[in-house]
C-alpha positions in Angstrom: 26.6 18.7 -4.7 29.4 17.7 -7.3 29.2 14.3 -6.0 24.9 14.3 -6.6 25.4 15.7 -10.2 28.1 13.0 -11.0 25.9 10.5 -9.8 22.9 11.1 -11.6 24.9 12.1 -14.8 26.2 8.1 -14.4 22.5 6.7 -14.0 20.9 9.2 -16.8 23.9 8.0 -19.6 23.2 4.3 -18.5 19.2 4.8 -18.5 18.3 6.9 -22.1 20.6 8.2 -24.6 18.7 10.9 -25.5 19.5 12.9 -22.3 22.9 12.8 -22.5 23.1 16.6 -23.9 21.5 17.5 -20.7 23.5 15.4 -18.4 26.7 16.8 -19.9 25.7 20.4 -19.8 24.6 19.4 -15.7 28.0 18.3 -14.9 29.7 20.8 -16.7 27.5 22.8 -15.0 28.8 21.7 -11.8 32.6 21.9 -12.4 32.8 25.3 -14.2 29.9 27.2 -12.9 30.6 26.4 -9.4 33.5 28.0 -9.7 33.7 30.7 -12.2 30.0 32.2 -11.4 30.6 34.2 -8.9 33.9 36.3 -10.1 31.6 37.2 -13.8 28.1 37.1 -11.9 26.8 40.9 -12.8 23.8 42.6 -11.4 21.8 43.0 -14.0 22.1 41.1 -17.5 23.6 42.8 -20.5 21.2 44.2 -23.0 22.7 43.7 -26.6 21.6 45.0 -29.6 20.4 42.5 -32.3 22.9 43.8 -35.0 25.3 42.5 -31.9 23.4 39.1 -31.6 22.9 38.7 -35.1 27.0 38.4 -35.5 27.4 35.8 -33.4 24.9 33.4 -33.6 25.8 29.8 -33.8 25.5 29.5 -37.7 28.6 32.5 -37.7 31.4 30.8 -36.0 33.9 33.4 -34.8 37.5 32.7 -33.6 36.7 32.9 -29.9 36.1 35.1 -27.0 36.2 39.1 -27.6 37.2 39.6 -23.7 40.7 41.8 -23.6 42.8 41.9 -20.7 42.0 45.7 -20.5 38.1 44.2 -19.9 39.3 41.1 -18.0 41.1 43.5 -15.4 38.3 46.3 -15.5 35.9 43.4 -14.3 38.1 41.9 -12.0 39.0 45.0 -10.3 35.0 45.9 -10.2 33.7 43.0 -8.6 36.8 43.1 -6.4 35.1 46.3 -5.1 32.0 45.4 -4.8 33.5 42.4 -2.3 35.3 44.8 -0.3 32.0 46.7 0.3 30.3 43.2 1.0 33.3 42.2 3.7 32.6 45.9 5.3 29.3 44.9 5.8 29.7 41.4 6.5 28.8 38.7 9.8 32.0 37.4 11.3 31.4 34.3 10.2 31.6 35.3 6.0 34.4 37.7 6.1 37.3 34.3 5.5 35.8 33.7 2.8 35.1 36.8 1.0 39.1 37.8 1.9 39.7 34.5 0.4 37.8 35.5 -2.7 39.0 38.6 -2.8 42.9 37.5 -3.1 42.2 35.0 -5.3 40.8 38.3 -7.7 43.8 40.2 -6.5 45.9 37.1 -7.9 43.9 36.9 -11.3 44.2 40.9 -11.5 48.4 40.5 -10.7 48.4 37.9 -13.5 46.0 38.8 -16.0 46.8 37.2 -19.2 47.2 33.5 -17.5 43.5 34.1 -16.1 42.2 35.6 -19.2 43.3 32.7 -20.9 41.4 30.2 -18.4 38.5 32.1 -18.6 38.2 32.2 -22.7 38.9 28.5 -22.1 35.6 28.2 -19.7 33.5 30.3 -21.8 34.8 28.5 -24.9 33.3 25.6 -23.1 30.3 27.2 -21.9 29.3 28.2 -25.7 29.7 24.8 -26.7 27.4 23.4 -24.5 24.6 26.4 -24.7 24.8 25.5 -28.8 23.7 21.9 -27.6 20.4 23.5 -26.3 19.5 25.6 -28.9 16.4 23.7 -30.2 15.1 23.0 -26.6 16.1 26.8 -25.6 15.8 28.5 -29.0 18.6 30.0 -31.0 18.1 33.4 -29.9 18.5 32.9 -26.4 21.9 30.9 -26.5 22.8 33.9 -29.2 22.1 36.3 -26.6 24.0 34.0 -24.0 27.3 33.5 -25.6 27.2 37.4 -26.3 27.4 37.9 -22.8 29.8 35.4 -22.1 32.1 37.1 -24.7 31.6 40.2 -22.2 32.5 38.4 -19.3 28.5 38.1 -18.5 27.5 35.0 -17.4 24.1 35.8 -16.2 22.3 34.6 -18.8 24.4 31.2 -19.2 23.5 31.0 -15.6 19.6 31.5 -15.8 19.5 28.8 -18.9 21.4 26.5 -16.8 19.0 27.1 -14.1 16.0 26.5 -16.1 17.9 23.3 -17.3 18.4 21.9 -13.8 14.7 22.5 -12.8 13.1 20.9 -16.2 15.4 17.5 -15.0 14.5 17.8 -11.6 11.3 16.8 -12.0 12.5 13.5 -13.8 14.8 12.5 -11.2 12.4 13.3 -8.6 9.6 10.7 -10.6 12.9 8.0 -11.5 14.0 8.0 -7.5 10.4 7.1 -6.3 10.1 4.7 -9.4 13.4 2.8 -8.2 12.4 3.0 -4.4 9.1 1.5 -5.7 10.8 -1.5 -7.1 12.7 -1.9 -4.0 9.5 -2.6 -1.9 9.0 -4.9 -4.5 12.0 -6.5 -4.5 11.7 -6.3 -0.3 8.3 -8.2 -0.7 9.8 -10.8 -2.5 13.0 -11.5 -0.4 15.2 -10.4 -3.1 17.8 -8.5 -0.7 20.5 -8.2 -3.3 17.6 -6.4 -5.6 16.3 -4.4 -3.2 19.7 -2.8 -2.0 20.6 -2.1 -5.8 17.2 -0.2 -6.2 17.2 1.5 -3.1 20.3 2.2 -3.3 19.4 4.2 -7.2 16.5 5.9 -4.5 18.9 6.8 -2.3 21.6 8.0 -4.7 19.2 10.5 -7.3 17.4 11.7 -3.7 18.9 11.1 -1.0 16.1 11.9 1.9 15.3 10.1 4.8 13.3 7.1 3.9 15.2 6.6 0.6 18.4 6.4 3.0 17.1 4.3 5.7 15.9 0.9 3.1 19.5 1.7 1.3 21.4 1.0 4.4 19.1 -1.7 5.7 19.0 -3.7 2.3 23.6 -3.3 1.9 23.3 -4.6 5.0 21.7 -7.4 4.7 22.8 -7.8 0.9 26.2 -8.5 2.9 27.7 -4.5 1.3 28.6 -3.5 4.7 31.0 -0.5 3.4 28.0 0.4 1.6 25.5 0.1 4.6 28.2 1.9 6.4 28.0 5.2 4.3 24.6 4.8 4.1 24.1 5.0 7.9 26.7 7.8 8.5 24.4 9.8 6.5 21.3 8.9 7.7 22.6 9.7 11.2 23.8 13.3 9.4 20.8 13.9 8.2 18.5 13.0 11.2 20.5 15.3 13.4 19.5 18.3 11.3 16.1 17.0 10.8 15.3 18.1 14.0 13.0 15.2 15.0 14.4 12.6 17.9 12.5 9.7 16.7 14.1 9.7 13.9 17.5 10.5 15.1 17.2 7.5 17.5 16.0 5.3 14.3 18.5 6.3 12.5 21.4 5.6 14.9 20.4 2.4 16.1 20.2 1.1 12.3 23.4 2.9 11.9 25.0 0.9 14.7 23.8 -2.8 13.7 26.0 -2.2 10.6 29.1 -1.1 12.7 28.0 -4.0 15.2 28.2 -6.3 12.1 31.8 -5.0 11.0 32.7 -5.7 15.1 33.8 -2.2 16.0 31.6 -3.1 19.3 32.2 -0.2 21.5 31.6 2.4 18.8 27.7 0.5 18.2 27.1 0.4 21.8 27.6 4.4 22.5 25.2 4.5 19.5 22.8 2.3 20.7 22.5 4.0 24.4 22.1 7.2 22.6 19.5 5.7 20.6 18.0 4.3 23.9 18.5 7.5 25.8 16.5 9.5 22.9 13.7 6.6 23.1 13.1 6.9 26.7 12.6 10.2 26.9 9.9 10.7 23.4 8.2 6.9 23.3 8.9 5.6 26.8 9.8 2.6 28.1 6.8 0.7 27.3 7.3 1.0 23.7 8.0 -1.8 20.9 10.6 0.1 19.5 11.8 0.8 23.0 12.2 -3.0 23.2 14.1 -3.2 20.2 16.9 -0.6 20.8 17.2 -3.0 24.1 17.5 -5.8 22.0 20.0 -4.9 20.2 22.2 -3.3 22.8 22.0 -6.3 24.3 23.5 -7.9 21.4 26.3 -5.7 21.2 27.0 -6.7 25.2 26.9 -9.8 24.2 29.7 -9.9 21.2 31.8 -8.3 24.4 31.3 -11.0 26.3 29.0 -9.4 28.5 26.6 -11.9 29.1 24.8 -11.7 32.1 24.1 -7.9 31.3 22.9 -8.9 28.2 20.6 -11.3 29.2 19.0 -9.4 31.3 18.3 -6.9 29.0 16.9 -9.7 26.4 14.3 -10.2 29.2 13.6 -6.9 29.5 13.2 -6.6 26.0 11.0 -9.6 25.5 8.6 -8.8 28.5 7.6 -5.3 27.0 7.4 -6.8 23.4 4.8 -10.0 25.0 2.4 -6.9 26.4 2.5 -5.0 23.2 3.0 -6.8 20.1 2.0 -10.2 21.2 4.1 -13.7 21.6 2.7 -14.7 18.0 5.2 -11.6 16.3 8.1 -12.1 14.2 9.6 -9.3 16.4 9.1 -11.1 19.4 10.4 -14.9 17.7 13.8 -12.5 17.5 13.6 -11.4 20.7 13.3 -15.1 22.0 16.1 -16.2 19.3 18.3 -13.8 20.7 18.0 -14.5 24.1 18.5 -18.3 23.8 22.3 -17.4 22.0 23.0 -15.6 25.0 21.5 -18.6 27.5 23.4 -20.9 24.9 26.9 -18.8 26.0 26.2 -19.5 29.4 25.7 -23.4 28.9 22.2 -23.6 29.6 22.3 -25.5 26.4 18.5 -27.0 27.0 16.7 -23.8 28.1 18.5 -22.3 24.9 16.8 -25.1 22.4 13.7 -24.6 23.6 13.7 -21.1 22.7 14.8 -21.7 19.5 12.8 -24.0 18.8 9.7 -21.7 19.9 11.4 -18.9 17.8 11.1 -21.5 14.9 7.9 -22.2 15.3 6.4 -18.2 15.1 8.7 -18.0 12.2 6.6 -20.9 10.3 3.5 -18.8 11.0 4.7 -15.5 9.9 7.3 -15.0 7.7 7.5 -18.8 6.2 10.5 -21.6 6.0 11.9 -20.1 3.1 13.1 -16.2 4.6 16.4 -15.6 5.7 15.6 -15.4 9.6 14.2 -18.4 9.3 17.6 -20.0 7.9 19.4 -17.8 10.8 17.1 -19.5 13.4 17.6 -22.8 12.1 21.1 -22.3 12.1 21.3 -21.8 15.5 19.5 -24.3 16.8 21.8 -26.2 15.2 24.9 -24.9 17.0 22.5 -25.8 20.2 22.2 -29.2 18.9 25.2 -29.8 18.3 26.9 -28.5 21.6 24.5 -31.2 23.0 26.5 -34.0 21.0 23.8 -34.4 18.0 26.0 -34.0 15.6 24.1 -35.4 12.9 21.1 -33.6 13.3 22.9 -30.7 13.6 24.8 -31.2 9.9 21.2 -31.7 8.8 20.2 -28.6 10.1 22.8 -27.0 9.0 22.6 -28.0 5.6 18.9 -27.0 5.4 19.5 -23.7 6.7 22.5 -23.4 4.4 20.2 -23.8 1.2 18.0 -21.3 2.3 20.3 -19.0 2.9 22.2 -19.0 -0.8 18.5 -19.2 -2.2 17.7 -15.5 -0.5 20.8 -13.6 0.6 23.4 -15.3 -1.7 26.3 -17.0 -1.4 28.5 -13.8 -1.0 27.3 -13.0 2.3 28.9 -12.7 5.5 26.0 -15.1 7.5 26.2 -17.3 4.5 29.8 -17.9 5.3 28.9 -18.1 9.2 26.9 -21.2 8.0 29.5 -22.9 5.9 32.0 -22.4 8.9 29.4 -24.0 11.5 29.1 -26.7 9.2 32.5 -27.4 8.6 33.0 -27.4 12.5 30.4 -30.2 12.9 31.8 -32.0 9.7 35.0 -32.2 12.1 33.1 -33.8 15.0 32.3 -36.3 12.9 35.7 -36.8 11.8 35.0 -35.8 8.0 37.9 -33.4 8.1 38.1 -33.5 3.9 34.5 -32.1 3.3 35.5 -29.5 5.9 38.6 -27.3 4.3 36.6 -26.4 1.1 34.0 -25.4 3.3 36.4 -23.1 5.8 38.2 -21.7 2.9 35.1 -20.7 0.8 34.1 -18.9 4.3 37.1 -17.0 4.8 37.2 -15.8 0.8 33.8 -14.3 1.7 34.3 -12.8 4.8 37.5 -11.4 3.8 35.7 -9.7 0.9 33.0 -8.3 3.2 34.4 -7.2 6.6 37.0 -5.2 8.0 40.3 -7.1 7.9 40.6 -7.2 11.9 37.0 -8.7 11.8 36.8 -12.0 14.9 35.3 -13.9 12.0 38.4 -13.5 9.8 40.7 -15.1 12.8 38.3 -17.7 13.8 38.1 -19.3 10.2 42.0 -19.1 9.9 42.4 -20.6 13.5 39.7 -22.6 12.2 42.0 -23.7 9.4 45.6 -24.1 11.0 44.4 -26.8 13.5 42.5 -29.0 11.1 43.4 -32.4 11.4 43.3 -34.8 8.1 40.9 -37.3 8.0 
């Protein structure tokens, strides 16, 4: 909770000066009434005369707090009490922590004056910040507050603070769907590093389900894979308590593409199968989404160097996405896409073009020449090409899908970098070792900037690197 409040006190001081006063009294909020609440918290709230409130209203500064130690103790040592009849009464599972609170009184009642002191010094605080909200609050309130507080009351402090939080709820609630607004936007437009910085403001002022789920997807393919990371672990958290499978199978298998894309492979394939293992038994096996948790297993199996059981399950995939979504689908172009990379490992280098190349082609009727997986596609047909001895019509394809990609995803992103190091590999075919290095070195800056340190792409640039011959 700490963490939210922090958060949104960041965004709300960057957004509109005028809120500061409340975003100040929020955090405070969160520090010292988190903690301090429940040793003061009384019953009922003190009733004080308004000769009494009348002395200490703001415009009448006093020195500070009238709690003595006599008080401090007598309150202490009456809400100790009332804990001991609460632990008497108490489930198993709450008595640790009401002993724990109850030493921690028994400490402050051993050592009263170093307590008392801390507490004048939270109250202190506490007045200070109810004086910031007198003219949304009214004077007479806060008046009434901070004579409690001075009474080691902090009812009243509390229910302002309350009322406080719930006015500002509402405007976080109406900025978080404003920013996942613009983050469609930004999604519609194929501005990936936009979208993940405005879903990612969704995600952080309320973080639910959907808000969650475009914040991981658009880190991840904005290249911020720690961030996607984070972003999936509590997705995954929070689908588990939803209590829905669909979601909880959603959920993990975006959570494990991120974790596939950092290469900790046998952590996303137990993810995946659980993902699958959810899907069978809710949507079935005829399912589009079925198809696509099998998909991308399959990928997993095949970064193992699995490849035959991946292929098979690319098949299976593709044959339950041709009877439901149709061969004209930019799910199914994937589908094919994927499968020819794993025909490609095999050496079936023709079959593998030609499935590109089909890929390619339901691209150019859906989702356009100028997208991302369009750029991905083109770049493997490419690698195809070029394991076929074209080298020069694979550097023009890789150069094209190169452009793309730094025109949509950027050029800090891991598959950016895939692309400059496929390039400079082809570059060395054609014994233009020179334009290479640049190319393998601007590669490894980005891919040591975005994946784990042990990443395969990290050693294959430096191996890469070490063997280049000069032209």
């Amino acid at each position: 909770m700490l963490e939210y409040w922090i958060a949104v006190k960041e965004w709300l001081v960057a957004e509109a000066a005028w809120v500061v006063p409340l975003t100040a009294i929020i955090t405070a909020l969160a520090v010292l009434i988190g903690w301090v609440k429940w040793p003061f918290k009384r019953d009922r709230p003190t009733q004080l005369a308004p000769e009494t409130i009348d002395q200490i209203k703001p415009s009448q500064a006093r020195d500070g707090p009238a709690l003595t130690v006599s008080e401090f103790i007598r309150l202490r040592r009456e809400l100790k009490a009332d804990l001991e009849q609460e632990l008497a009464e108490a489930a198993e599972g709450e008595k640790t922590q009401l002993r724990a609170r109850i030493a921690e009184l028994e400490s402050q009642i051993a050592n009263p004056e170093k307590s008392l002191a801390e507490a004048r010094k939270r109250i202190a605080d506490l007045e200070a910040l109810l004086d910031r909200e007198a003219n949304h609050i009214g004077g007479d309130r806060i008046a009434e507050a901070k004579a409690a507080l001075e009474q080691g009351d902090y009812s009243l402090a509390d229910a302002i603070f309350a009322e406080i939080e719930a006015r500002n709820e509402l405007a976080i609630s109406e900025t978080a769907r404003a920013a996942y607004g613009r983050g469609e936007v930004a999604e519609a437009e194929v501005r990936w590093h936009d979208a993940a910085r405005h879903y990612a403001d969704a995600a952080r002022l309320n973080p639910g389900y959907d808000a969650l789920f475009k914040a991981r997807a658009y880190a991840w393919r904005a290249g911020h894979l720690d961030a996607a990371h984070r972003y999936g672990a509590d997705l995954v958290a929070l689908a588990r308590t939803d209590g829905k499978p669909e979601k909880t199978a959603a959920a993990l298998n975006d959570h494990a593409l991120t974790i596939n894309a950092q290469g900790q492979y046998a952590e996303a394939e137990g993810l995946y199968r659980e993902a699958l293992q959810i899907g069978r038994a809710t949507i079935g096996e005829g399912h589009p989404d079925y198809a696509t948790n099998l998909n991308n297993l399959a990928l997993v199996l095949e970064a193992q160097g699995r490849y035959a059981e991946a292929e098979g399950l690319y098949r299976q995939s593709s044959e339950i996405e041709r009877a439901t979504i149709g061969e004209g689908h930019p799910n199914y172009a994937i589908g094919l896409n994927n499968l020819a990379l794993v025909v490609q490992a095999q050496g079936r280098y023709a079959e593998a073009e030609g499935l590109y190349r089909e890929a390619l082609e339901i691209d150019r009727a859906t989702i356009g020449e100028m997208h991302p997986e369009y750029a991905n596609r083109m770049g493997n047909l490419a690698l195809v090409v070029q394991a076929q001895g074209r080298y020069t019509e694979a550097e023009g394809l890789y150069r094209q899908s190169s452009e793309i990609e730094r025109a949509t995803i950027g050029e800090e992103h891991p598959d950016y970098a895939v692309g400059l190091k496929n390039l400079a590999g082809v570059l060395v075919k054609l014994n233009r070792a020179t334009e290479a290095r640049p190319l393998l070195e601007q590669a490894l800056a980005i891919f040591r900037a975005t994946l784990p340190a042990d990443h395969p792409h990290i050693a294959g640039v430096q191996s890469q690197l070490a063997v280049l011959p000069d032209d």
